[in-house]
VOGU-3710 file (C-alpha; in Angstrom, 3 decimals, decimal comma):
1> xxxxxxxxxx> 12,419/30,248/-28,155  10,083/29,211/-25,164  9,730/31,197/-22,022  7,854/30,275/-18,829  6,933/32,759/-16,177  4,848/31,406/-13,151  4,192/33,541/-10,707  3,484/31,555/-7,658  2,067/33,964/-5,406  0,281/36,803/-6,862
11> xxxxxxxxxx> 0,314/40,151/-4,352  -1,998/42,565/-3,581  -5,384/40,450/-4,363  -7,806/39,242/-2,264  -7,672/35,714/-1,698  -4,531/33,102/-3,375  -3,854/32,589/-6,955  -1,116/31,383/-9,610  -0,311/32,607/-12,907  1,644/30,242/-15,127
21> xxxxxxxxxx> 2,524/31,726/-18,805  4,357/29,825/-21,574  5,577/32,269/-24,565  6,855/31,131/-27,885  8,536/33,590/-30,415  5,984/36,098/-29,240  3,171/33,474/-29,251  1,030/32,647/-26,092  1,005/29,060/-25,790  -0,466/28,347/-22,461
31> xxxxxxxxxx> -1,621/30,784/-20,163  -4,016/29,340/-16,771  -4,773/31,666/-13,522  -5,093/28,941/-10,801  -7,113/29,316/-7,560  -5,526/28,131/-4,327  -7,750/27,143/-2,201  -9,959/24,016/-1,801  -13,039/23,592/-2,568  -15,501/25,696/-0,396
41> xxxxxxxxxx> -18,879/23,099/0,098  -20,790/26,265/0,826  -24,222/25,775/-1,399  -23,771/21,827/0,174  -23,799/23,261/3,419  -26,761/25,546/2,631  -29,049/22,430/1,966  -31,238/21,236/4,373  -31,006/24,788/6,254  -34,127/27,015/6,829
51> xxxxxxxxxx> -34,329/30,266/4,466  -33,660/32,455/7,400  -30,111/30,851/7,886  -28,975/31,446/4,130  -27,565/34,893/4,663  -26,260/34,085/7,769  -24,376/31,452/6,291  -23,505/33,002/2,691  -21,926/36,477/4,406  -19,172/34,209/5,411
61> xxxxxxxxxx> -18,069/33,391/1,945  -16,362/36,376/1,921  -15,636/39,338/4,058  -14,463/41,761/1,816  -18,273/41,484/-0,335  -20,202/40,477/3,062  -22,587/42,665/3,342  -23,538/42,001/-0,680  -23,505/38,251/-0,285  -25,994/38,728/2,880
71> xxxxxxxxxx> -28,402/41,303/0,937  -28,483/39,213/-2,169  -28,911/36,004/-0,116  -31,768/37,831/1,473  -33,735/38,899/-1,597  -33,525/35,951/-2,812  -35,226/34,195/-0,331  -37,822/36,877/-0,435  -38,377/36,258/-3,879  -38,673/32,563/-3,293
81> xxxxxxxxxx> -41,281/33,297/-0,667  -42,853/36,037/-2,246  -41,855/38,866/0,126  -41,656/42,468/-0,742  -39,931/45,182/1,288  -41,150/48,887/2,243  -39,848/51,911/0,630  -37,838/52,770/4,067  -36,000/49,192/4,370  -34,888/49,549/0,405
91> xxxxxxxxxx> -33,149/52,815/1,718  -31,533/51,335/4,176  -30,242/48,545/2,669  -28,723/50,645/-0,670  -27,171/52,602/2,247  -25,607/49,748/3,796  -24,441/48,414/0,549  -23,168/51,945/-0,969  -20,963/51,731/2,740  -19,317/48,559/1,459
101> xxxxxxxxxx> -18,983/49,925/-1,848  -16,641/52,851/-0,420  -15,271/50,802/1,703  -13,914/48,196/-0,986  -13,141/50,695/-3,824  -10,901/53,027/-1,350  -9,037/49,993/-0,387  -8,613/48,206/-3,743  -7,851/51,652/-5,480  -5,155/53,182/-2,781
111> xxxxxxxxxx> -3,963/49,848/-1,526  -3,852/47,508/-4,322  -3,986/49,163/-7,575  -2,140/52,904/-6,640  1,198/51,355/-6,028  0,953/49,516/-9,605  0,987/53,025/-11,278  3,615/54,841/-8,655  6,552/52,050/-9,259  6,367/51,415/-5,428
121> xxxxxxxxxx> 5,999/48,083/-3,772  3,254/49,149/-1,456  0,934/51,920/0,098  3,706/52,078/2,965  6,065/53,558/0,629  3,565/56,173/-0,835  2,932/57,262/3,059  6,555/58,206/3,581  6,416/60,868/0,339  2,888/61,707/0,702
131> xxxxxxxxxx> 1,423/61,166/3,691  -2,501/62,917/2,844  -2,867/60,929/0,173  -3,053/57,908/2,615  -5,309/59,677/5,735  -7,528/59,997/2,681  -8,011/56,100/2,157  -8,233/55,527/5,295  -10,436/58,468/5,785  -12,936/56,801/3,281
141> xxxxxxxxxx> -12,574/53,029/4,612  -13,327/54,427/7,657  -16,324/55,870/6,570  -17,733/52,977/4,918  -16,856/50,929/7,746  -19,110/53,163/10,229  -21,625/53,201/7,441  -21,927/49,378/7,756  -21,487/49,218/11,610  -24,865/51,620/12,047
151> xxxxxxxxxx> -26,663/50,257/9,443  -25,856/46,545/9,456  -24,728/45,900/13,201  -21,363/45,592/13,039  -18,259/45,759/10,697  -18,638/42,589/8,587  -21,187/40,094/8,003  -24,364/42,234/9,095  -26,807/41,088/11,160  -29,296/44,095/11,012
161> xxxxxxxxxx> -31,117/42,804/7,736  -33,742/40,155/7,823  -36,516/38,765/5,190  -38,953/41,686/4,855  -37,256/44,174/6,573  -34,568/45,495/8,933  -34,430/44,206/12,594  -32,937/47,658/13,740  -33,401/50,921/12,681  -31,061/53,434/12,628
171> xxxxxxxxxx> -32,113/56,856/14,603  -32,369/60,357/12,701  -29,386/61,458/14,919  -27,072/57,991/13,526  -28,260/59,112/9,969  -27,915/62,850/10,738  -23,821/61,844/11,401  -23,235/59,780/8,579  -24,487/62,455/6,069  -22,400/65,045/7,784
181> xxxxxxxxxx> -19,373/63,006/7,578  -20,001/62,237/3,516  -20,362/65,984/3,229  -16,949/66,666/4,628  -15,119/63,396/2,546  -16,751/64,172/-0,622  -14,125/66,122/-1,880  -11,968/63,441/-1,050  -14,212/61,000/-3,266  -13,682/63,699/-6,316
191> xxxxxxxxxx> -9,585/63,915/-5,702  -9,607/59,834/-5,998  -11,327/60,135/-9,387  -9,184/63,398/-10,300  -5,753/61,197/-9,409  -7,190/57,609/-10,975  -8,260/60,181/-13,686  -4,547/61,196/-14,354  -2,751/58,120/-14,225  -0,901/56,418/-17,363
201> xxxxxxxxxx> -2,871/53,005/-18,083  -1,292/50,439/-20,717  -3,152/50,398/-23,936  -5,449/47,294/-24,276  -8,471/46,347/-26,013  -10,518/42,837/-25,883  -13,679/42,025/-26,980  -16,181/40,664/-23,652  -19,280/41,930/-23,801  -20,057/44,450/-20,167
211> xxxxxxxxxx> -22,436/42,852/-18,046  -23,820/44,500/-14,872  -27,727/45,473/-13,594  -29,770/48,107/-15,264  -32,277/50,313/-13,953  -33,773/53,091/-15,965  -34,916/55,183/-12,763  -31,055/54,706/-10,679  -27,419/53,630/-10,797  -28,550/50,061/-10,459
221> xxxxxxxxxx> -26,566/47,858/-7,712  -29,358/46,273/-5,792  -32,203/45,517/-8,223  -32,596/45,673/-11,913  -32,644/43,592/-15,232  -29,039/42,204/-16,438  -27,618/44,333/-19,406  -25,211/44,658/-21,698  -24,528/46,724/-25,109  -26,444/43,675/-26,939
231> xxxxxxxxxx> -28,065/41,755/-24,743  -30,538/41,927/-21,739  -32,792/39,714/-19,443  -34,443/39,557/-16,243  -33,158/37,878/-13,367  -34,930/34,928/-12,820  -33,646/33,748/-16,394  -30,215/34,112/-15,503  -30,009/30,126/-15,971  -30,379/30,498/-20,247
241> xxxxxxxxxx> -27,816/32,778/-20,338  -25,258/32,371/-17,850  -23,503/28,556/-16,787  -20,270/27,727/-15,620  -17,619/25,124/-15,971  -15,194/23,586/-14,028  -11,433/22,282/-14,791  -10,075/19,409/-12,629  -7,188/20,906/-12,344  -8,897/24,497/-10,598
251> xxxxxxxxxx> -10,938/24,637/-7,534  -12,147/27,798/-9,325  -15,259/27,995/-11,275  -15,424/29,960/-14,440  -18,902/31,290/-15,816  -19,712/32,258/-19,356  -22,311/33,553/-21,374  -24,169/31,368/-24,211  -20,146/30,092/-24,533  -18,639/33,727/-24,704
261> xxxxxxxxxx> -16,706/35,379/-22,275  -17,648/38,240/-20,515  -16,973/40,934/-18,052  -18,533/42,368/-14,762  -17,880/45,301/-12,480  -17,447/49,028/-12,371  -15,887/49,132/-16,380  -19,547/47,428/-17,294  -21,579/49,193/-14,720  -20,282/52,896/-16,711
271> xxxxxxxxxx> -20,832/51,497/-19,833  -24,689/50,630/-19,005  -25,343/52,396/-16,789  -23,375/56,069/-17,410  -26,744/57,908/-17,894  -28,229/57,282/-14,630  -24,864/58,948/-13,182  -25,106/61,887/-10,912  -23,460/65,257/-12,991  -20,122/65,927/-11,216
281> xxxxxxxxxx> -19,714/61,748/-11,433  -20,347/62,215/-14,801  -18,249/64,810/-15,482  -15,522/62,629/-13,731  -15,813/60,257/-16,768  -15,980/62,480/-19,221  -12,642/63,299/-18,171  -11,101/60,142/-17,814  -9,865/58,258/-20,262  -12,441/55,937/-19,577
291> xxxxxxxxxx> -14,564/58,435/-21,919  -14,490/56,019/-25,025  -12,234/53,270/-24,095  -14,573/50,874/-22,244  -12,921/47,953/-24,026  -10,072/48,188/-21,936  -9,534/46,176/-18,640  -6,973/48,259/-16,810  -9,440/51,248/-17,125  -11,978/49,269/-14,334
301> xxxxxxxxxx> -9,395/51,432/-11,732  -10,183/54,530/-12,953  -14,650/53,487/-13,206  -14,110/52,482/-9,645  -12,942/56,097/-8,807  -16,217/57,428/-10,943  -18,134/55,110/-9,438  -16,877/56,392/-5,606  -18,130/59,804/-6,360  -21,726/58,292/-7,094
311> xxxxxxxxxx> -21,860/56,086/-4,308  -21,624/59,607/-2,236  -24,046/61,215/-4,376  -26,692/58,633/-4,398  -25,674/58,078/-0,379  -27,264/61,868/-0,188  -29,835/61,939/-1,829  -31,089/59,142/-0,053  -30,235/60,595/3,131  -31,785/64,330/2,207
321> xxxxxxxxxx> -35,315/61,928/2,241  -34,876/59,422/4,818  -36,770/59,827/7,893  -36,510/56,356/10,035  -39,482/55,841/11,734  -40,301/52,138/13,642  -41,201/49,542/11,415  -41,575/45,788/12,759  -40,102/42,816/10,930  -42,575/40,957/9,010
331> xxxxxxxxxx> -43,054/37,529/9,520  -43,504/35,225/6,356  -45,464/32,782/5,245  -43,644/30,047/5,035  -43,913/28,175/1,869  -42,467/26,017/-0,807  -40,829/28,474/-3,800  -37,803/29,216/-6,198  -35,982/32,455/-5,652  -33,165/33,810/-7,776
341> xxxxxxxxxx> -31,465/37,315/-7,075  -28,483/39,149/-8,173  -26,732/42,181/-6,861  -24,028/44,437/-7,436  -20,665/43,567/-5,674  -18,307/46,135/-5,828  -16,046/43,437/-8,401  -19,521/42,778/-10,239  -22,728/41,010/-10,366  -23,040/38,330/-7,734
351> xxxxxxxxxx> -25,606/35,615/-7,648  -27,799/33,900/-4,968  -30,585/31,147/-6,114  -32,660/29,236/-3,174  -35,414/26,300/-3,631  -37,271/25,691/-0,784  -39,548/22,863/0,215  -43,007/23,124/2,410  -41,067/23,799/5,553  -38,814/26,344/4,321
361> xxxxxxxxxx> -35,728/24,408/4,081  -33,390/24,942/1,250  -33,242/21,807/-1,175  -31,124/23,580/-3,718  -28,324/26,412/-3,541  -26,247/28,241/-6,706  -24,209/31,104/-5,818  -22,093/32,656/-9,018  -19,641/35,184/-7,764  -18,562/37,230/-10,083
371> xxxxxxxxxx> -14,726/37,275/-10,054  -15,941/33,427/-11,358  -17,503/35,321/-14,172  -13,825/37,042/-14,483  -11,720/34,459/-14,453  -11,933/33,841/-18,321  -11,979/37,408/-19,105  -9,078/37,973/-17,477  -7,545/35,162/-19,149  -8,246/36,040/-22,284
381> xxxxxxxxxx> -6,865/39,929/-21,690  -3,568/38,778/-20,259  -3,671/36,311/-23,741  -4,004/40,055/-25,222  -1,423/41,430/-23,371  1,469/39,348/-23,466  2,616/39,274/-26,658  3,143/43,160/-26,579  5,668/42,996/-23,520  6,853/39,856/-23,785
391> xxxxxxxxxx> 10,389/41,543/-25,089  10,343/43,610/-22,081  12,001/40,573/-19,752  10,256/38,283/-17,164  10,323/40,898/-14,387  8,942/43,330/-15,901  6,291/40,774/-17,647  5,187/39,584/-14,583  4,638/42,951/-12,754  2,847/43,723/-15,800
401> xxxxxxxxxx> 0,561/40,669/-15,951  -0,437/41,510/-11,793  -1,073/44,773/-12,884  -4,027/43,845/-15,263  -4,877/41,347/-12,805  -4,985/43,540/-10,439  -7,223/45,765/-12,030  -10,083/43,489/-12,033  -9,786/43,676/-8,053  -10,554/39,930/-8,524
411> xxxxxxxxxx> -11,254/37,731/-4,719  -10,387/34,569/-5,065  -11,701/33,233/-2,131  -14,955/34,004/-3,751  -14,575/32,132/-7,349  -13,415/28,898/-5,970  -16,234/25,737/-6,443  -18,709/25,731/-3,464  -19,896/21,899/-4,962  -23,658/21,481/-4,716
421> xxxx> -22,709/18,360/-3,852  -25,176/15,441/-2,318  -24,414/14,447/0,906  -24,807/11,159/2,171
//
């Protein structure tokens, strides 16, 4: 018997998606997640632009992962041109970036994924039982919002950042505040984990390889070679390894490695990276269930939790050091070059490749976002999945398949086809 459950408008995700599933006698026949929305031109309307307008113009692909999109765009222009930052702007920018990371993990964990796991239909209904456990998102967003305001200029799409350095520097007493106020929140970073921590997950194993940045001296998110548990390379070879795909029926892309499928974000930034974790965040995972299980999707909820703690640790230390003192902008020499770059979003590796000509203009743009480098992972999980509930009725099948969905706190807006297209 044949059973077909589309789900036309999947909830609590950012961006617009569809899931159509066709089951057979317990057998997956068909299974496609579609992206919604058109096709987004953006590395055609990067070309012909000068290398200081790339960030400007890549921040806007998405505002949830601004702030990563303009940093990434940024270094790699400065790799293109041959530009290396001082010790101080580094700081600042892993700052600025862990202040989106808290931002986006507090709102995809209590928002998004909590009500999954509490059989409520949204974060509304939790606030009416148990009202703290809300203040505390917000609590957190709030930080991390702050965090980028001082450090990037304002909320979303920073403007603070520039090639070679930072165009405003934050004083001791802005800096002083924000490592008060993750002083006084940290515990509320540690009850996340402990509550993600406790939560029952469905059981699920699949078999993508964890990709995400390595770097043997820190929790790597902003620099680093690419990793995983049998492979690793430096960024600028990203192009033998990595390449994507298109379908004509999906304005998203969809990225593999050498052919195989694999998966990014916090599940495959624990499993590289777990020794470079601070102690009480690794403590955190020893006591999730996490702890040996890395093969399973719906556990990326509970790494994001692990991975909050850390991004409060690694906020302090760098704040127990940091004494901003002026620094002018440098200005480069302009010059003809290749740049390739890839940071951490908080949903995974993103990214940015520039070629400029003599004038710095850009004559060639690739941005790979990584819930494109998702998309067939989670296809191939919810493949996984479905057979196991598919006796448990279409309601309950769908909530189910959003749930694992879900858990890859996938943006959509950011894996549709941005067409490096020529333009006449």
């Amino acid at each position: 018997m044949s059973n077909t459950i589309d789900l036309e408008e999947m909830t609590k995700i950012e961006g617009h998606a569809t899931l159509r599933m066709r089951v057979s006698d317990g057998t997956v026949e068909h299974l496609e997640i579609r992206a919604l929305e058109g096709s987004r031109y953006f590395e055609g309307l990067l070309r012909g632009r000068l290398y200081s307008e790339a960030a400007e113009i890549a921040s806007r692909i998405c505002g949830i992962c601004s702030v990563t999109h303009t940093l990434c765009a940024y270094q790699a222009i400065e790799n293109a041109l041959g530009v290396s930052v001082s010790a101080q702007t580094r700081s600042l920018r892993r700052l600025l970036h862990f202040g989106e990371f808290i931002r986006s993990h507090a709102a995809h964990l209590y928002f998004l994924a909590l009500p999954d796991y509490l059989g409520v239909p949204s974060t509304l209904s939790i606030a009416l039982e148990q009202r703290g456990v809300v203040e505390k998102a917000i609590q957190l967003m709030k930080l991390g919002n702050d965090m980028v305001r001082v450090l990037g200029g304002r909320d979303i799409h920073p403007v603070a950042m520039a090639v070679g350095g930072h165009r405003r520097i934050p004083t001791q007493t802005e800096l002083d505040d924000i490592r008060s106020r993750l002083e006084v929140l940290r515990p509320a970073a540690v009850a996340t984990a402990e509550l993600f921590n406790s939560l029952p997950y469905p059981e699920l194993k699949d078999a993508a390889e964890r990709f995400s940045l390595y770097d043997e001296t820190e929790y790597a998110l902003i620099s680093g070679s690419t990793r995983s548990s049998g492979h690793e390379f430096e960024q600028k070879d990203y192009a033998q390894f990595v390449s994507e795909y298109h379908t004509p029926e999906n304005t998203a892309n969809f990225v593999v490695r050498e052919g195989h499928t694999y998966m990014v974000g916090a599940l495959a930034r624990i499993a590289n990276s777990r020794k470079q974790l601070s102690s009480e965040a690794l403590a955190l995972l020893k006591a999730s269930p996490v702890e040996g299980r890395l093969d399973n999707p719906f556990l990326n909820n509970p790494a994001q939790a692990v991975e909050l703690v850390q991004s409060f640790d690694d906020c302090l230390a760098i704040l127990e050091k940091l004494r901003p003192e002026p620094e002018p902008v440098p200005q480069p020499r302009v010059q003809a070059g290749h740049g390739i770059a890839a940071v951490e979003a908080p949903r995974g590796i993103l990214w940015h490749e520039y070629e400029l000509d003599d004038e710095g203009k850009i004559t060639h743009a690739n941005i790979i976002t990584p819930t494109a480098q998702n998309l067939r992972s989670m296809e191939e999980s919810l493949q996984a999945l479905l057979p196991h509930i598919v006796a448990l009725g279409r309601e309950k099948v769908a909530a189910e398949a959003e749930k694992l969905i879900r858990a890859y706190d996938p943006c959509l807006s950011c894996a549709v086809h941005f067409l490096n297209v020529e333009w006449l």
